[in-house]
N, C-alpha and C positions, 0 to 999 in steps of 0.2 A: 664266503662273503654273503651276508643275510641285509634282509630291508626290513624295518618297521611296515606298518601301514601306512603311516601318514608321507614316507618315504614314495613307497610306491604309488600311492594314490599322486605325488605330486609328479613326478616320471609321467606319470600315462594319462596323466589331465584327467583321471576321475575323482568321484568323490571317496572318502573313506567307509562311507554308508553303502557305496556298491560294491566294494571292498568284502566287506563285510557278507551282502547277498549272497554274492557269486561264493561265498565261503558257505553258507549256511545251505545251499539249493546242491554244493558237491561240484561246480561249476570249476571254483578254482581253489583250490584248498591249500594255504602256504603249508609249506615240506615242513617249518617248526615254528618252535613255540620258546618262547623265551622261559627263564624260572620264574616266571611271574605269571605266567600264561598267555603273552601280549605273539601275537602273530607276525611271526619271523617268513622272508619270504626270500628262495634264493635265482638265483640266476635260470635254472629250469619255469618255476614258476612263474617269472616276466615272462619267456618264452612263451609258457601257455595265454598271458593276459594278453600278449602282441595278438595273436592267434586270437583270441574272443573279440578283443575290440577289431580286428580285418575285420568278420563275420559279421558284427553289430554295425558295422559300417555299413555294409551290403545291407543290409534289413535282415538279418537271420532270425527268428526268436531264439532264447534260450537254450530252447531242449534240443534242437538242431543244432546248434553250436558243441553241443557238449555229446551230442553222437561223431558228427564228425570229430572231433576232437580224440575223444574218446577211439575210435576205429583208427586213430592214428595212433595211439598211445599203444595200441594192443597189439599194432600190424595187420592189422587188417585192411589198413589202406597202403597202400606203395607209398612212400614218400614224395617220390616224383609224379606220382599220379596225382598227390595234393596239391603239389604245386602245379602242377597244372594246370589244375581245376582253380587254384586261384588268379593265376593269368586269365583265364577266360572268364571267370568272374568282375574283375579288375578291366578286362577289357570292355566287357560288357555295360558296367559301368561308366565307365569313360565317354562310349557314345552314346551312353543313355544323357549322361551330366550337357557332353557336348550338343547333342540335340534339344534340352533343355536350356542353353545359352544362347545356343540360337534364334529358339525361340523368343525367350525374354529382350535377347537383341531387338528383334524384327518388332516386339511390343513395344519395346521405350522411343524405338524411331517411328512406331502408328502414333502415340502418342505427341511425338513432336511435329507428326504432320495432321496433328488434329483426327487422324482416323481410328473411331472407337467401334472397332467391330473384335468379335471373337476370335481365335484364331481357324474354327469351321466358318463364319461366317467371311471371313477374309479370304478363306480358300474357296469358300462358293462363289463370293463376287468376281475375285481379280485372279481363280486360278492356281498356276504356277509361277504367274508375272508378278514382281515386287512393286507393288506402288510405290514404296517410298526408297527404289532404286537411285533415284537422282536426288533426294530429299536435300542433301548435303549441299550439292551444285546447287539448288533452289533457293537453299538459303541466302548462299555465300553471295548470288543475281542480287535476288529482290529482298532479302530479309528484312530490309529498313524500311521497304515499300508500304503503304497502303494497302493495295491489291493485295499482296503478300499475308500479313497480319486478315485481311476478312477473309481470304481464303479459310487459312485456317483455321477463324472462328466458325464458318458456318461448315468447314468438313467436320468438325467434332461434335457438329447435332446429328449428323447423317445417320440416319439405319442402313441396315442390308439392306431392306426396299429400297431406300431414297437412289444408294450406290448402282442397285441393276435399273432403276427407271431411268436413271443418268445414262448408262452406257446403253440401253433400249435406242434415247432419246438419237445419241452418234449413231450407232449403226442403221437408222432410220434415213438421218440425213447423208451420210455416206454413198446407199442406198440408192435414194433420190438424186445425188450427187453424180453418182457415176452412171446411171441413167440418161442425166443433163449431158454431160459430155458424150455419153455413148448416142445421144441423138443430135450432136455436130452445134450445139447451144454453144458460144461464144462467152471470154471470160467478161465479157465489158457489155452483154445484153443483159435486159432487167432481167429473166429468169436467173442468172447466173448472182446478179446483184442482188437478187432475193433472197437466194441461198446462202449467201457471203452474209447477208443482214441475220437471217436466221442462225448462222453460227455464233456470230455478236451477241447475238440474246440469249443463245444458250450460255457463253462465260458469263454474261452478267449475273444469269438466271439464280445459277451454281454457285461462283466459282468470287465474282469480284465485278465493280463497276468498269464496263472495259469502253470506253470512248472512242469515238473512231479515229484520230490520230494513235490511240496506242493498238487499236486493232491491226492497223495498217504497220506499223510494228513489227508485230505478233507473224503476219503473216511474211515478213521478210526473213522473219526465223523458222518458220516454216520449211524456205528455200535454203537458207545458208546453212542449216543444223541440219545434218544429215538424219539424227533419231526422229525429227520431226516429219524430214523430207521421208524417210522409209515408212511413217505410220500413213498419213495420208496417201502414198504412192502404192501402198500396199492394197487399197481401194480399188485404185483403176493409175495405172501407168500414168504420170505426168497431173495428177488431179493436185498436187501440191505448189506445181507451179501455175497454173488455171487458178486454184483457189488467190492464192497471194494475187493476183490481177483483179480476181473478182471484188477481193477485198477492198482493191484502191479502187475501182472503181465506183465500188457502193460507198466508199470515203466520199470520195470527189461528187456523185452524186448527191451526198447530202451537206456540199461545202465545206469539208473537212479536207 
């Protein structure tokens, strides 16, 4: 059983014109020729093009394909030992493809949370840590929100600068924060409502207009969402639920 060109060219999704190359460079030469001289190709020869196109797959150039190939044809490779070496080429692949999916993942959901940083500049700001870990749960809350919608527009002007001046700004007040309590300061005294006020201005600053009934809010999720309860508690023991006091309290203070 023999193939034309235009036969095998349609088998293996190439064109007839590389066909043709890999015939003229010795690459893959059909075993016959028709009485006409049109390029007859049998069953051994697909063998060999499966074989080219694996390796063109991997990025092989040419003349590499055709040693290896070639070291197979003569014995000089183990046959097993090819395959093997294609398993691990194959494998190798796989989690190069799959860590480039991930990648690309982790880009189209920065994107959807507005953050346009590189992917080194995404790892010098946030890390190991995903920002756009909860992006999904964010949406499905607030998606329809106001707050929501500018968040997003002003995360997507952000620089790297903007991003570590932002988290400077937290661990500053965190800081100062757990200072206040480590000096026996009260959640309902004005230092404590100062602090509480200052956090307000920082979401505004960033992040979204946050009014002090929805601040007061904020800070009752603070208590009942345990990710929120573990970031602030992570500061200083109990500073999460001290903060949500503070907050009503600098509410109520300013008639809210």
């Amino acid at each position: 059983m023999s193939y034309s060109v235009g036969q095998v060219a349609g088998f293996a999704g190439v064109t007839v014109r590389t066909l043709h190359h890999y015939d003229d460079i010795g690459l893959l030469v059909p075993s016959e020729r028709s009485h006409a001289g049109h390029r007859r190709y049998g069953d051994a020869d697909l063998d060999r093009l499966q074989q080219i196109l694996f390796y063109r797959e991997l990025g092989f150039p040419l003349d590499e394909v055709a040693a290896l190939l070639d070291d197979q044809a003569t014995g000089k490779a183990d046959p097993r030992a090819h395959l093997r070496r294609q398993h691990e080429l194959l494998t190798a692949r796989i989690e190069k493809l799959q860590k480039m999916a991930a990648a690309v993942e982790q880009a189209m959901e920065a994107r959807k949370m507005g953050i346009n940083l590189t992917p080194e500049e995404r790892f010098e700001v946030f890390g190991d840590k995903d920002p756009e870990q909860y992006a999904e749960e964010a949406e499905q809350r607030w998606g329809g929100t106001e707050a929501y919608a500018e968040t997003q527009r002003r995360a997507a002007s952000y620089t790297k600068d903007d991003w570590k001046r932002m988290q400077a700004e937290v661990a500053d007040w965190g800081e100062r924060y757990t200072a206040l309590m480590a000096a026996g300061e009260p959640p309902t005294g004005e230092a404590a409502m100062d602090m509480a006020e200052e956090h307000r201005q920082h979401i505004c600053g960033w992040f979204y207009d946050c009014p002090y009934d929805m601040h007061v809010g904020l800070a009752e999720m603070y208590v009942s969402d345990e990710r929120f309860k573990a970031f602030y508690d992570s500061m200083r023991a109990g500073l999460a639920e001290h903060l949500k006091e503070a907050i009503t309290a600098n509410a109520a203070r300013h008639g809210a």
